[in-house]
MARTIVO-866198 format. One record per residue (C-alpha): residue in one letter; x, y, z. Coordinates in steps of 0.25 Angstrom, whole numbers. Each point is the difference from the previous one (the first is absolute). Example, Ala and Ser with C-alpha at 12.3 -4.5 7.8 and 13.67 -1.06 7.14 Angstrom:
// MARTIVO-866198
+------+-------+-------+-------+
: code :     u :     v :     w :
+------+-------+-------+-------+
:    A :    49 :   -18 :    31 :
:    S :     6 :    14 :    -2 :
+------+-------+-------+-------+
// end
This chain:
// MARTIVO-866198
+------+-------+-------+-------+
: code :     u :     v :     w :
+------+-------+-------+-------+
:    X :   375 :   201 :   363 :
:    X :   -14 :    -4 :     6 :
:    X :   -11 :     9 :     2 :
:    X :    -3 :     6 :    13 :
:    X :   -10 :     8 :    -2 :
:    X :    -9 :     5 :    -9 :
:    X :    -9 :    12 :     2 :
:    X :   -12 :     0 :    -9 :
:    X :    -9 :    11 :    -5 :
:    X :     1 :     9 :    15 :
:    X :   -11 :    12 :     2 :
:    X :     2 :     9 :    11 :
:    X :    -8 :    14 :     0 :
:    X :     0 :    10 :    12 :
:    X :   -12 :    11 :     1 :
:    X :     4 :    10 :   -15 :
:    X :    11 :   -11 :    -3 :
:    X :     2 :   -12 :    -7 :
:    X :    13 :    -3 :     4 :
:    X :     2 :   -13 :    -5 :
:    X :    -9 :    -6 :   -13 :
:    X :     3 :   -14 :    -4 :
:    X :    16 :     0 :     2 :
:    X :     5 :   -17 :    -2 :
:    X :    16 :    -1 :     4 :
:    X :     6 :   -13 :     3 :
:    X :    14 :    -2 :     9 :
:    X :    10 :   -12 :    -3 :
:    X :     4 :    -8 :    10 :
:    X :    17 :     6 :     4 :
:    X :    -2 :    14 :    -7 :
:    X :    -2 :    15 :     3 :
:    X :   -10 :     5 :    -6 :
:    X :     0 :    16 :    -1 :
:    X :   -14 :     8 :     1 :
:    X :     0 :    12 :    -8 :
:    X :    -7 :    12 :    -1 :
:    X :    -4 :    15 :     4 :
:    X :    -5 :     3 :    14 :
:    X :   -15 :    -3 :    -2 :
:    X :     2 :   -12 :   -10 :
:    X :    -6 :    -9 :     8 :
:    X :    13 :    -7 :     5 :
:    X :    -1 :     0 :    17 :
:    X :   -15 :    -3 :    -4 :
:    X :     2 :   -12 :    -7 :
:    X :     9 :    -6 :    12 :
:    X :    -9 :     3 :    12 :
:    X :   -10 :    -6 :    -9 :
:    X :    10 :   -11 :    -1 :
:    X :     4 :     0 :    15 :
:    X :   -15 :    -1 :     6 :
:    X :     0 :    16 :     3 :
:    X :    -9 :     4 :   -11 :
:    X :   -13 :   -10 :    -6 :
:    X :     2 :     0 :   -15 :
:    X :   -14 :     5 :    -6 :
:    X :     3 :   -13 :    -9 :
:    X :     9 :    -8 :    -6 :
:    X :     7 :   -11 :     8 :
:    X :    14 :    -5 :     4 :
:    X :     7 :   -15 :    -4 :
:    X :    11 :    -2 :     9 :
:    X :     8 :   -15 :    -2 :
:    X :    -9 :    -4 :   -11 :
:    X :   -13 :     4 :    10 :
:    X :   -11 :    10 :     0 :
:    X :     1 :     7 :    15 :
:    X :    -8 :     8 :     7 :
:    X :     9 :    10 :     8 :
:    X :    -9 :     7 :    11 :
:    X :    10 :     8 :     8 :
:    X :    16 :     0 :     3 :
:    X :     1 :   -12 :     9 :
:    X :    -8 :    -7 :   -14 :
:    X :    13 :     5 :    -7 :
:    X :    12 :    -4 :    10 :
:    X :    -7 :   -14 :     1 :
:    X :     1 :    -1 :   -14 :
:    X :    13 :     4 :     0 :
:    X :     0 :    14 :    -5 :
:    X :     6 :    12 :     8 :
:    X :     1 :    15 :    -5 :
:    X :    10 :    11 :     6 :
:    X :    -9 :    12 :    -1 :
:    X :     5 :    15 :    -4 :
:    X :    -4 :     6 :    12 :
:    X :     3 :   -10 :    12 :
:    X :   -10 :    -8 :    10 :
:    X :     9 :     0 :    11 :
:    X :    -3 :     2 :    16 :
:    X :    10 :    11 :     3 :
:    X :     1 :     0 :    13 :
:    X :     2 :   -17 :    -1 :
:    X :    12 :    -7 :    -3 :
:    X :     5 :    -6 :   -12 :
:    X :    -2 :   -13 :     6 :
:    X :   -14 :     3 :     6 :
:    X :    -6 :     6 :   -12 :
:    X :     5 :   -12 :    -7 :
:    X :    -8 :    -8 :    10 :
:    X :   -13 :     6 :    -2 :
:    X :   -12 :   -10 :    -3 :
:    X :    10 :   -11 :     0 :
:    X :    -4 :   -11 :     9 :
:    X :    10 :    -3 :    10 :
:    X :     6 :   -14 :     4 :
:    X :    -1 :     1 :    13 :
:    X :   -16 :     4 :     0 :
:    X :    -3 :    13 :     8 :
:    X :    15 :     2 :     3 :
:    X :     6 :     9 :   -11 :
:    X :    12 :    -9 :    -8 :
:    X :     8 :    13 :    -4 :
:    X :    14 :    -6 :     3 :
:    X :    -2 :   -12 :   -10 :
:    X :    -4 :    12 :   -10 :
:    X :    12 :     8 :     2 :
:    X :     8 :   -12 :    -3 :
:    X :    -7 :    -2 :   -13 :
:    X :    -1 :    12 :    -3 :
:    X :    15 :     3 :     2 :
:    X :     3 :   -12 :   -10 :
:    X :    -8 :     7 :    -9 :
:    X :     8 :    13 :     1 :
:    X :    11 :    -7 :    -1 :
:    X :    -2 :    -8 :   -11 :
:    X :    -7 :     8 :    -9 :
:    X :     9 :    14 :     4 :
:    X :   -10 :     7 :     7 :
:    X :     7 :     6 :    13 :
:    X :   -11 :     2 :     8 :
:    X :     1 :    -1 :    16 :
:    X :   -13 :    -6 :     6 :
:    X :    -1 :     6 :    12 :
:    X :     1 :    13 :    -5 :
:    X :   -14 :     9 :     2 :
:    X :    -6 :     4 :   -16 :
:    X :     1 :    15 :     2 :
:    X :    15 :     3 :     4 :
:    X :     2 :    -8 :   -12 :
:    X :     5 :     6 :   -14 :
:    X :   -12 :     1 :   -10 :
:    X :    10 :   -11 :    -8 :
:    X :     2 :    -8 :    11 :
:    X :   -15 :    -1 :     2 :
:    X :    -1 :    -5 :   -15 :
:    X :     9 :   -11 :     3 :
:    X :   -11 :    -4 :    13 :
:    X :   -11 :     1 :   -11 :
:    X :     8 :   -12 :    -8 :
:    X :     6 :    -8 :    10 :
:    X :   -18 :     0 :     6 :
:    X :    -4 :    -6 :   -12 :
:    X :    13 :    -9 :    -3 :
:    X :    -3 :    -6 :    14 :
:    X :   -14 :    -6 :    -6 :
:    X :     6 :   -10 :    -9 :
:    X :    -6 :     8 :   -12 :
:    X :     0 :    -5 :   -17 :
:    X :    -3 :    16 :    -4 :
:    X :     6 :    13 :     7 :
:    X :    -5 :    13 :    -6 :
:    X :     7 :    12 :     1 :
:    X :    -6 :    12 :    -1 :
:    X :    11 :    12 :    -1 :
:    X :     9 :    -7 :     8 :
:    X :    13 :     9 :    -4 :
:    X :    -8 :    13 :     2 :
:    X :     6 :     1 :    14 :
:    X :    15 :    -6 :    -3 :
:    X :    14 :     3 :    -4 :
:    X :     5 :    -3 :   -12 :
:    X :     9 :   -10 :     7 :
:    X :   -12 :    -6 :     8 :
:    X :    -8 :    -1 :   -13 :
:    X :    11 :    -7 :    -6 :
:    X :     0 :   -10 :    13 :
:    X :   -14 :    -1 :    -2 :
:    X :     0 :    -5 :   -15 :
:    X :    10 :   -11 :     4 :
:    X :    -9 :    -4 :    10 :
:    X :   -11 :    -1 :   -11 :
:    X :     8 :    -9 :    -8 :
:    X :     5 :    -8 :    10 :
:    X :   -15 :    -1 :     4 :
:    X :    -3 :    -3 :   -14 :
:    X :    11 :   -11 :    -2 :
:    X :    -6 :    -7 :    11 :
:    X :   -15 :     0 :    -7 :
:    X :    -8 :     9 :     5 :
:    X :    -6 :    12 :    -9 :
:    X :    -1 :    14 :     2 :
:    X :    -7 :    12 :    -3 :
:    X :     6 :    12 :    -2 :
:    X :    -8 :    12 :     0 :
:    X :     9 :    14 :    -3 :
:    X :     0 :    11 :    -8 :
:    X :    15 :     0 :    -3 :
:    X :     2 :    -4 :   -13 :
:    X :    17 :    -3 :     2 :
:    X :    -3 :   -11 :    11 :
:    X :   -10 :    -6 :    -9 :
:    X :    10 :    -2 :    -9 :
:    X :    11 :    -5 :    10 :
:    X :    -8 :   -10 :     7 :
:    X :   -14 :    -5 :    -8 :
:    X :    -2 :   -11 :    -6 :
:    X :   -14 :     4 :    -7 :
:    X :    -7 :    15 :    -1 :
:    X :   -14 :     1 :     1 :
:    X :    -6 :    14 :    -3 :
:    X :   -13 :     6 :     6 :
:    X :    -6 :    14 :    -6 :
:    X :   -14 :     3 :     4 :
:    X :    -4 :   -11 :     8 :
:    X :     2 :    -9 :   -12 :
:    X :    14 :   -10 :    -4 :
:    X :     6 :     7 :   -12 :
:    X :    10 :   -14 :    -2 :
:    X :    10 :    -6 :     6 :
:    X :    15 :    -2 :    -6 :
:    X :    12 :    -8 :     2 :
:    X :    11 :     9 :     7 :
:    X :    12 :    -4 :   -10 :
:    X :    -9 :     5 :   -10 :
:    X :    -4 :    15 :     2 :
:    X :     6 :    11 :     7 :
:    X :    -3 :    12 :     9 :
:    X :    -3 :    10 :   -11 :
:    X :   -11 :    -9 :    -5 :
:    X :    -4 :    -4 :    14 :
:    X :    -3 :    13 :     3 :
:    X :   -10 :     3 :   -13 :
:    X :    -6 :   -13 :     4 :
:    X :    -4 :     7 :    13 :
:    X :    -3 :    13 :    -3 :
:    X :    -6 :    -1 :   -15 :
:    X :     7 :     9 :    -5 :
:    X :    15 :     3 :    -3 :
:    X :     8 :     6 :    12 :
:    X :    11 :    10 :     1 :
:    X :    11 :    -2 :    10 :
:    X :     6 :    11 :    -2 :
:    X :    -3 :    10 :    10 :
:    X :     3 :    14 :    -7 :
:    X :     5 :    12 :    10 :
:    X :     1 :    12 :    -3 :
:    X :    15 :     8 :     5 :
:    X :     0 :     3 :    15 :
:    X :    -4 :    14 :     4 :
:    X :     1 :     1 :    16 :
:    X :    -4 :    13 :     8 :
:    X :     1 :     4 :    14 :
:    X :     2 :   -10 :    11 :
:    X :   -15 :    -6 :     4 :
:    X :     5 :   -12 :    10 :
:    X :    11 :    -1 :     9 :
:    X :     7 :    -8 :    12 :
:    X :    13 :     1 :     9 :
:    X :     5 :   -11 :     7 :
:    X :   -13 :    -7 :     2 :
:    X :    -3 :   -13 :     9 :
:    X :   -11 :    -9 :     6 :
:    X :    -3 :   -12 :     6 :
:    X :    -7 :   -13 :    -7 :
:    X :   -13 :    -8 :     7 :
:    X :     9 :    -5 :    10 :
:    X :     7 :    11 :     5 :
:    X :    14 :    -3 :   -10 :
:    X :     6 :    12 :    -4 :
:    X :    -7 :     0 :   -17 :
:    X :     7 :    14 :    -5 :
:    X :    12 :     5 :     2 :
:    X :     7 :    13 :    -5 :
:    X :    -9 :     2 :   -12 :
:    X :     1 :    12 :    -7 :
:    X :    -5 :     5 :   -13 :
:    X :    -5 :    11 :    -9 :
:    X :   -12 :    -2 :   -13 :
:    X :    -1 :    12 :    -8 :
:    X :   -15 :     4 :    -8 :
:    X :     1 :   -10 :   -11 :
:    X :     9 :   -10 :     2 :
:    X :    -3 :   -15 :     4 :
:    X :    10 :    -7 :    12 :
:    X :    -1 :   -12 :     0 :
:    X :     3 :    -9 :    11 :
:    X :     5 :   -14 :    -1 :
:    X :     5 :   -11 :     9 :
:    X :    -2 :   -14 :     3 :
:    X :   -15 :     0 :     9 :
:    X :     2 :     2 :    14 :
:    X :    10 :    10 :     1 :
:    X :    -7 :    11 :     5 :
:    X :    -9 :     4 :   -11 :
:    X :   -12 :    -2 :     6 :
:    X :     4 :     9 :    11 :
:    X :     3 :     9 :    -8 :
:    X :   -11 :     2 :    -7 :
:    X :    -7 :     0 :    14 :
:    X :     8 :    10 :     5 :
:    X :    -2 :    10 :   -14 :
:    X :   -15 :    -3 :     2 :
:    X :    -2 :     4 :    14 :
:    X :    -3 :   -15 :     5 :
:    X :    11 :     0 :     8 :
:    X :     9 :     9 :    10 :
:    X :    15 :     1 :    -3 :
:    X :     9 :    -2 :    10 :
:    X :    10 :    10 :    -4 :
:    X :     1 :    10 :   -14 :
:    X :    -9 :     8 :    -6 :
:    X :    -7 :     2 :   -14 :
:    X :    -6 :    10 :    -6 :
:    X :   -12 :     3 :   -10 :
:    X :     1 :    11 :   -11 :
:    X :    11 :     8 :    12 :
:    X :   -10 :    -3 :    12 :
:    X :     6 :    -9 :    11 :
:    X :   -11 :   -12 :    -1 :
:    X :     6 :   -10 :     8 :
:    X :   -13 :     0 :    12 :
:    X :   -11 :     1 :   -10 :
:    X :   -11 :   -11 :    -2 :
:    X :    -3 :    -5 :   -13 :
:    X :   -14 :    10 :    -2 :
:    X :    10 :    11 :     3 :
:    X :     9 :    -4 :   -10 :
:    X :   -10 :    -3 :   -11 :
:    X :    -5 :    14 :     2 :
:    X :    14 :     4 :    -1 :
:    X :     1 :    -5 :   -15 :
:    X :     7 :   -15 :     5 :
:    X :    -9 :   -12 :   -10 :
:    X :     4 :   -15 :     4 :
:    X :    -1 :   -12 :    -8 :
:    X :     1 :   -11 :    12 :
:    X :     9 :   -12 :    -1 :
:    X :   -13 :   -10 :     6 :
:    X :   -12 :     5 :    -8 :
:    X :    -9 :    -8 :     9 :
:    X :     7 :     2 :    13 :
:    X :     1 :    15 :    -3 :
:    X :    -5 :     6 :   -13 :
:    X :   -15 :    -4 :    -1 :
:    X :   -11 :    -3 :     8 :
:    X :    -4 :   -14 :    -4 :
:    X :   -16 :     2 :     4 :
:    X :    -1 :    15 :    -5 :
:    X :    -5 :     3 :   -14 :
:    X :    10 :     6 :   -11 :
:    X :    -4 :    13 :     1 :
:    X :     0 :    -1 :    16 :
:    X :    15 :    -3 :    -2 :
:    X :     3 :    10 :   -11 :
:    X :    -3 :    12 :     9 :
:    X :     2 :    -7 :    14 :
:    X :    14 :     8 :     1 :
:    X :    -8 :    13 :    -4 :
:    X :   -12 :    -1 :     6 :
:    X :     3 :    11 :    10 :
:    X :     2 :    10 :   -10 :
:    X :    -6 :     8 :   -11 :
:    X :    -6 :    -1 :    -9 :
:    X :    -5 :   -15 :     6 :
:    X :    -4 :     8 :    12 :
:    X :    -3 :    12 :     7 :
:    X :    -2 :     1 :    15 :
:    X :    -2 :   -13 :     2 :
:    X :    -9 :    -1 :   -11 :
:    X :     4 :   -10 :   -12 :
:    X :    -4 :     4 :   -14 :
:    X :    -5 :   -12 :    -7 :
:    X :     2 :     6 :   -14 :
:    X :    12 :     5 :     0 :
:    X :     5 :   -15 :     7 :
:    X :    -9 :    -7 :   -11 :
:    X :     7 :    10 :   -10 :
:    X :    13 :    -4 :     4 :
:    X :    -1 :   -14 :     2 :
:    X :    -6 :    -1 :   -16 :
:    X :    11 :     8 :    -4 :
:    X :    13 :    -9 :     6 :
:    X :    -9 :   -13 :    -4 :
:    X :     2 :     6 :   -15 :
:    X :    14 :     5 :     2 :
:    X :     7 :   -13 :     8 :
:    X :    -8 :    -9 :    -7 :
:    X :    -7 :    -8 :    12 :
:    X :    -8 :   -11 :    -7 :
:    X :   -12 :     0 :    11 :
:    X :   -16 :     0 :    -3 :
:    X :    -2 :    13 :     7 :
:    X :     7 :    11 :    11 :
:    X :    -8 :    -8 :    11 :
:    X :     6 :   -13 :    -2 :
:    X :     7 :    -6 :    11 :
:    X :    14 :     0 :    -4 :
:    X :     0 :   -15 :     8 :
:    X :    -6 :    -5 :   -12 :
:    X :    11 :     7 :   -10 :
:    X :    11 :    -8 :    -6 :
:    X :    15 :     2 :     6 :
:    X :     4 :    11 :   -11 :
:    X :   -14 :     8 :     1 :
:    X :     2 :     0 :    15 :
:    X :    14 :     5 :    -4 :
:    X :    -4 :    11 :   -10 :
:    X :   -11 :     4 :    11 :
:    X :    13 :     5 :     8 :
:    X :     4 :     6 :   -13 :
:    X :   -11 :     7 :     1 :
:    X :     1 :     3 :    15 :
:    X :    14 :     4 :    -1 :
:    X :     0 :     9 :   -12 :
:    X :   -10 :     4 :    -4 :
:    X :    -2 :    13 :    11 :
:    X :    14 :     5 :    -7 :
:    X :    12 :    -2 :    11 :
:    X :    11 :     7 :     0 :
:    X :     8 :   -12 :     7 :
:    X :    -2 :   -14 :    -2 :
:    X :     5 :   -12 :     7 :
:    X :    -4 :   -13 :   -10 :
:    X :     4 :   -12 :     7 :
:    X :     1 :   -13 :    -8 :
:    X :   -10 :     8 :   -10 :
:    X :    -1 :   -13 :   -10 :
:    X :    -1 :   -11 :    12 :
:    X :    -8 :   -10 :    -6 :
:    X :    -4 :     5 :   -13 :
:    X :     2 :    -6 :   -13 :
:    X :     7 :     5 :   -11 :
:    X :    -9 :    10 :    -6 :
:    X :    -5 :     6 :    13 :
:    X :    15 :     2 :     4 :
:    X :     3 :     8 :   -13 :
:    X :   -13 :     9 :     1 :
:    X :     5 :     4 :    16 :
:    X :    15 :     3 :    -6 :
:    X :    -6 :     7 :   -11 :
:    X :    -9 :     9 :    11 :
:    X :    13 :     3 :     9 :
:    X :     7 :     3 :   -11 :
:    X :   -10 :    11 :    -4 :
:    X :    -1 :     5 :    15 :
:    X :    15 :     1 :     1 :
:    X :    -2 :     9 :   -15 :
:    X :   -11 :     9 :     7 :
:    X :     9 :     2 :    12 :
:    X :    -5 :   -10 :    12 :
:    X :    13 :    -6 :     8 :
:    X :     1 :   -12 :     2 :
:    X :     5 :   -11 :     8 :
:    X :     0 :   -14 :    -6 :
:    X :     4 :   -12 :    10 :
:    X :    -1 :   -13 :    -9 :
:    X :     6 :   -12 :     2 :
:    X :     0 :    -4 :   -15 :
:    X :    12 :     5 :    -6 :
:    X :    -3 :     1 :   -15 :
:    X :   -12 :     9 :     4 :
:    X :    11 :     9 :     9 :
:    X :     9 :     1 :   -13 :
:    X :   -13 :     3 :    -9 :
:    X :    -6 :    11 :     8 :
:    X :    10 :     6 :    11 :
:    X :    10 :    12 :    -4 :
:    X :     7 :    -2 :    13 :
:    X :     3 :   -12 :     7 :
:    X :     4 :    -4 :    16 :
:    X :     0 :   -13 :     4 :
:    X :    -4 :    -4 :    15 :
:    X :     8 :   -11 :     8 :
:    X :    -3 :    -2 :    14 :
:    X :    -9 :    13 :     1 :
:    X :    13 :     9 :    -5 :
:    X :     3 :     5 :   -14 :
:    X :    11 :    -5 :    -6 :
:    X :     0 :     9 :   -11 :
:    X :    -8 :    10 :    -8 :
:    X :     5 :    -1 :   -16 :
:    X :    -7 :     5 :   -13 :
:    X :    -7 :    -9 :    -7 :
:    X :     8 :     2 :   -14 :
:    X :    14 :    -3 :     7 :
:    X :    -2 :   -13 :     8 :
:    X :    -4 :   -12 :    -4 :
:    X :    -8 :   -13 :     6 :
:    X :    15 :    -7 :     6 :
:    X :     2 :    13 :     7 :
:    X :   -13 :     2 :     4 :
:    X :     1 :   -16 :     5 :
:    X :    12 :     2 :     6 :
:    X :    -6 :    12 :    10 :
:    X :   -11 :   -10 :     1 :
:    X :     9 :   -11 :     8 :
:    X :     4 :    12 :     8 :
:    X :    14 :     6 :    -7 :
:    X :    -2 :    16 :     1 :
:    X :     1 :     8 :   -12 :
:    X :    15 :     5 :     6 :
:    X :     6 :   -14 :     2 :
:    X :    -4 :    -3 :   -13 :
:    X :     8 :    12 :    -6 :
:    X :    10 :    -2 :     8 :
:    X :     2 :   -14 :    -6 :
:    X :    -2 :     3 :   -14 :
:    X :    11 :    14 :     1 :
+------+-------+-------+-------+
// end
């Protein structure tokens, strides 16, 4: 294989950061190339340097056997480089085809060309698996669906490098594994790719190379055939790491979160939940899986207070909730980890310490009568810096600048560290690498020993079977069946996934 690219000695430093410090990687022409490392290695840095977003502090880029100078995106694309970001940079309320449209020049001069887009954006779907519909508007799209926008916008440029960054965060086991063949059918046509992901099993399935960053600096890269994940994983951290997750025997209490017969209507006015009903005891952990986009958004809306049932009711420690905001549910004792941290959990331009207490700021001891109490907000805010572990300069940096995991242990902080009673953790891990994810199981796991309820809605399977002592699986916004975690396994689980109720299923098998 040629060489496609070849970055040398790269710098990057933010204000109290030096994020990247002299990191050389080169990409061969036809492969995938896996980036490796913990949140805040440098990784997402390293490609928006690459893709005009960010000016490297120095170094410099040899792309084709050239030195470049790659000012902004359009630089990028021009070369022939595209990225598929984690958090997306759609238009919501456009089109497929519209968005797709944006900054293109048109044929037709000031009249817009959109049908011969659609057209070759529809072999594009079709040739490459990704069912998208083009005239569909971004927002009433599935979060997956709008992955698939992402690639199909930079396969449209004609590009020689696609970077990924976390692109199966947001899919199905069945779309990730739709998604790999479309890599290597991508790769068997020439181009190369960059695959940025914290998940060491896809690493393994679909790389070619690994290249491992650890603070800001490139630690080696290795041949996939010839390492594993285990030694993947030590390569990241520094260190060994345990995956065993060590939980101690269940000891439930009194009832602390209940619902009856529960339904609500998505965005679009579609009926979301129907006829759910559960109890979660003082210590336990439910978890909730399901294939995304059956109905657990809504209800972790609906538990929250962020949207109104239609029918049912829950209740909170024996006391009907069901028309209570999110303040009056926090002061009840309800904590909430959100499935989007940056569409709900923090507050991109506020400081760490600002969102730390933003939940709390009403009460004692952060204030009084209207009154905060900057001590006691400091005090805090230094104390859940030390407890979660938040790699940030000081309390008062804006958690903007933080990486994806310190923004994520910041809603740790948020979340827990005011001791709930209930707590709704919504794709807790989304996102973070391998060592970050055990240190979150690791904290639920002690919440759920100190007697903190708790609601777990994942879409990642293993991390269900890891932490949950009771499973229901969602389909279509119902329950298709709630079963103990020791007496099921991941094809009966899968089973419920594709929408067989637990019933139907015994029923077969009696």
């Amino acid at each position: 294989m040629a060489e496609l690219l070849r970055i040398e000695n790269i710098t990057r430093t933010f204000p109290g950061v030096l994020a990247n410090e002299n990191v050389s990687i080169d990409v061969q022409g036809g492969e995938i190339l896996a980036l490796l490392g913990e949140n805040g290695a440098g990784k997402t840095t390293l490609m928006n340097c690459l893709y005009g977003l960010l000016k490297p502090d120095s170094g410099r880029f040899i792309w084709k056997g050239n030195p470049v100078e790659i000012p902004d995106s359009h630089a990028a694309v021009g070369l022939g480089i595209g990225m598929v970001h984690q958090h997306f940079m759609l238009v919501p309320v456009l089109s497929v085809v519209e968005n797709v449209s944006l900054g293109r020049p048109s044929t037709r001069g000031m009249l817009l060309d959109l049908d011969v887009i659609e057209e070759r954006l529809t072999n594009l779907s079709q040739e490459y698996g990704l069912e998208v519909s083009p005239r569909d508007i971004i927002w009433h799209l599935p979060v997956g669906v709008q992955q698939r926008v992402e690639i199909l916008k930079a396969l449209y440029s004609n590009i020689d490098l696609l970077i990924l960054d976390e692109p199966t965060a947001v899919l199905t086991p069945k779309e990730v594994q739709d998604l790999f063949k479309v890599l290597k059918r991508l790769t068997a046509d020439g181009m190369s790719i960059i695959l940025i992901t914290h998940k060491l099993e896809e690493v393994m399935a679909v790389s070619d190379r690994v290249t491992v960053l650890r603070d800001g600096q490139a630690i080696g890269t290795v041949n996939t055939a010839e390492t594993d994940a285990h030694a993947l994983a030590c390569m990241m951290v520094g260190r060994e790491i345990v995956f065993d997750v060590q939980k101690p025997p269940i000891n439930k209490g009194k009832v602390m979160l209940s619902a009856k017969n529960m339904g609500t209507d998505n965005d679009r006015g579609l009926p979301a939940l129907s006829g759910i009903s559960f109890q979660l005891q003082e210590g336990e952990i439910l978890g909730i899986a399901g294939v995304d986009g059956n109905g657990q958004r809504e209800l972790e809306d609906v538990l929250c207070g962020l949207r109104p049932l239609t029918c049912g009711e829950f209740h909170l420690n024996g006391k009907e909730v069901s028309q209570l905001n999110p303040a009056q549910l926090h002061e009840m004792g309800l904590a909430h980890i959100a499935s989007d941290r940056h569409d709900r959990a923090v507050a991109l331009r506020m400081t760490v310490k600002e969102n730390l207490i933003a939940n709390h700021i009403g009460f004692e001891p952060f204030s009084r009568r209207g009154v905060m109490n900057h001590s006691e907000i400091d005090f805090f805010a230094d104390c859940a810096i030390d407890e979660f572990n938040i790699q940030t300069p000081t309390s008062t940096t804006m958690v903007s600048s933080l990486s994806g995991g310190n923004q994520q242990r910041v809603v740790l902080g948020s979340a827990l560290g005011h001791d709930p009673k209930v707590l709704i953790a919504a794709q807790p891990t989304r996102g973070l690498d391998v060592g970050v994810t055990m240190q979150v199981y690791e904290r639920l796991i002690k919440e759920r020993s100190e007697g903190t309820a708790i609601l777990l809605i994942s879409t990642e399977l293993q991390e269900i079977f890891r932490i949950s002592d009771r499973i229901a699986v969602m389909y279509r916004g119902e329950f298709m069946g709630i079963v103990e975690t020791s007496q099921t396994n991941i094809n009966e689980i899968g089973l419920m996934m594709a929408g067989i109720r637990l019933e139907s299923m015994e029923k077969t098998t009696a």
